[in-house]
C-alpha positions in Angstrom: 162.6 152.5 123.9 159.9 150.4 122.3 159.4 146.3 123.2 159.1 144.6 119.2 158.6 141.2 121.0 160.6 138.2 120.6 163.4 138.4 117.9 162.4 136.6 114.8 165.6 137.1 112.7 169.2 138.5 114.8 172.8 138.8 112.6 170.5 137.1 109.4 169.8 134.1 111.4 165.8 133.0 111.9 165.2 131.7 115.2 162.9 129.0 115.3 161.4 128.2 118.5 160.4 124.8 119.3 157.1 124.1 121.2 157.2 122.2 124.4 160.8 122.3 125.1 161.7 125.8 124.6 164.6 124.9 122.2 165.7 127.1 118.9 167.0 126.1 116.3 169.0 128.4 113.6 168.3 128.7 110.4 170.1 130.8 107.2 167.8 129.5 104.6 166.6 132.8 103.7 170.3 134.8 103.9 171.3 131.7 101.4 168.9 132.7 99.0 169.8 136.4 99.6 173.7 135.5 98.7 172.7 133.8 95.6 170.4 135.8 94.2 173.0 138.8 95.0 175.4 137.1 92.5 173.1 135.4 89.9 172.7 132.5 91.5 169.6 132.0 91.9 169.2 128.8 89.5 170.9 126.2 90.9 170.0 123.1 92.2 171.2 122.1 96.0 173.7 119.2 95.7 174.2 116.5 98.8 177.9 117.5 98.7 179.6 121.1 98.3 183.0 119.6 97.1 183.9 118.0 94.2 186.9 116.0 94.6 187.0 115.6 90.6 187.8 119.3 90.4 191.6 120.4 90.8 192.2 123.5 91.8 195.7 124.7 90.5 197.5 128.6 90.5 196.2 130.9 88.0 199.2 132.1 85.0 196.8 133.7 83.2 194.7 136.9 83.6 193.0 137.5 87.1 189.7 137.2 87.0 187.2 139.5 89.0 188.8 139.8 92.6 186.8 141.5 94.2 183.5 139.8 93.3 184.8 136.6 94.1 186.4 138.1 97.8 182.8 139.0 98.6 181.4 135.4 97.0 183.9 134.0 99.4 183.4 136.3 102.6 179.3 135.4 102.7 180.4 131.6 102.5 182.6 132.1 104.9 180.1 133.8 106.9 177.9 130.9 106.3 180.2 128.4 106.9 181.3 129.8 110.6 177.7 130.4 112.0 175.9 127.3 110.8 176.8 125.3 107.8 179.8 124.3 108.8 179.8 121.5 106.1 180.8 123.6 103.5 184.2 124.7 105.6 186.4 122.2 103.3 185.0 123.1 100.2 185.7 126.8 100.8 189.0 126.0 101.8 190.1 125.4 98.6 188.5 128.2 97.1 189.6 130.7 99.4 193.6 130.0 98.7 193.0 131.3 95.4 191.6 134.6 96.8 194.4 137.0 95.5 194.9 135.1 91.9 191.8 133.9 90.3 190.9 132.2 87.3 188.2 130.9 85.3 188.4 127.4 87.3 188.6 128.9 90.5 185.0 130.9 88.9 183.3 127.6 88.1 183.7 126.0 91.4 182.2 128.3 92.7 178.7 128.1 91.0 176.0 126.4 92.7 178.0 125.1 95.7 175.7 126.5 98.5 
């Protein structure tokens, strides 16, 4: 077995030590910039808010849209959102009910909410 110190990073969560106290703090910064750049995302511009209450959501009629890339857009936010931005829990609730039957709204929500 072989000692690599203290853990910088654990489950892509940097641990930042404070001096003095001996607190941490967690941060995901870098797996944020991972997820976007993953799925050309990489452009956008932070916003104060992650929800739009302008935007309205409705069932999709038309042709499903990429499933399976939005299912994985929506599992690393909701990684994200259950470890330590819980903010954005309310905004991926509405995504997420449109999961199994996407459309092209349901794709534009989804850009640059992180």
């Amino acid at each position: 077995m072989k000692d690599l110190g203290e853990a910088d990073i654990i489950l892509n969560m940097k641990l930042l030590r404070e001096e003095g106290n001996g607190g941490v703090t967690l941060v995901q910064s870098h797996y944020v910039e991972k997820v976007l750049s993953c799925f050309g995302y990489s452009d956008c511009v932070p916003t104060p808010t992650p929800y739009d209450p302008s935007v309205i959501l409705r069932e999709n009629h038309r042709i499903s849209r990429d499933q399976l890339r939005y299912s994985q857009i929506i599992g690393s936010l909701m990684y994200l959102a259950s470890t330590t931005r819980p903010d954005i829990s309310f905004a991926l609730s509405k995504l997420i009910r449109f999961v199994s039957n996407l459309g092209d709204s349901h794709w534009e929500s989804t850009h640059c909410q992180i």
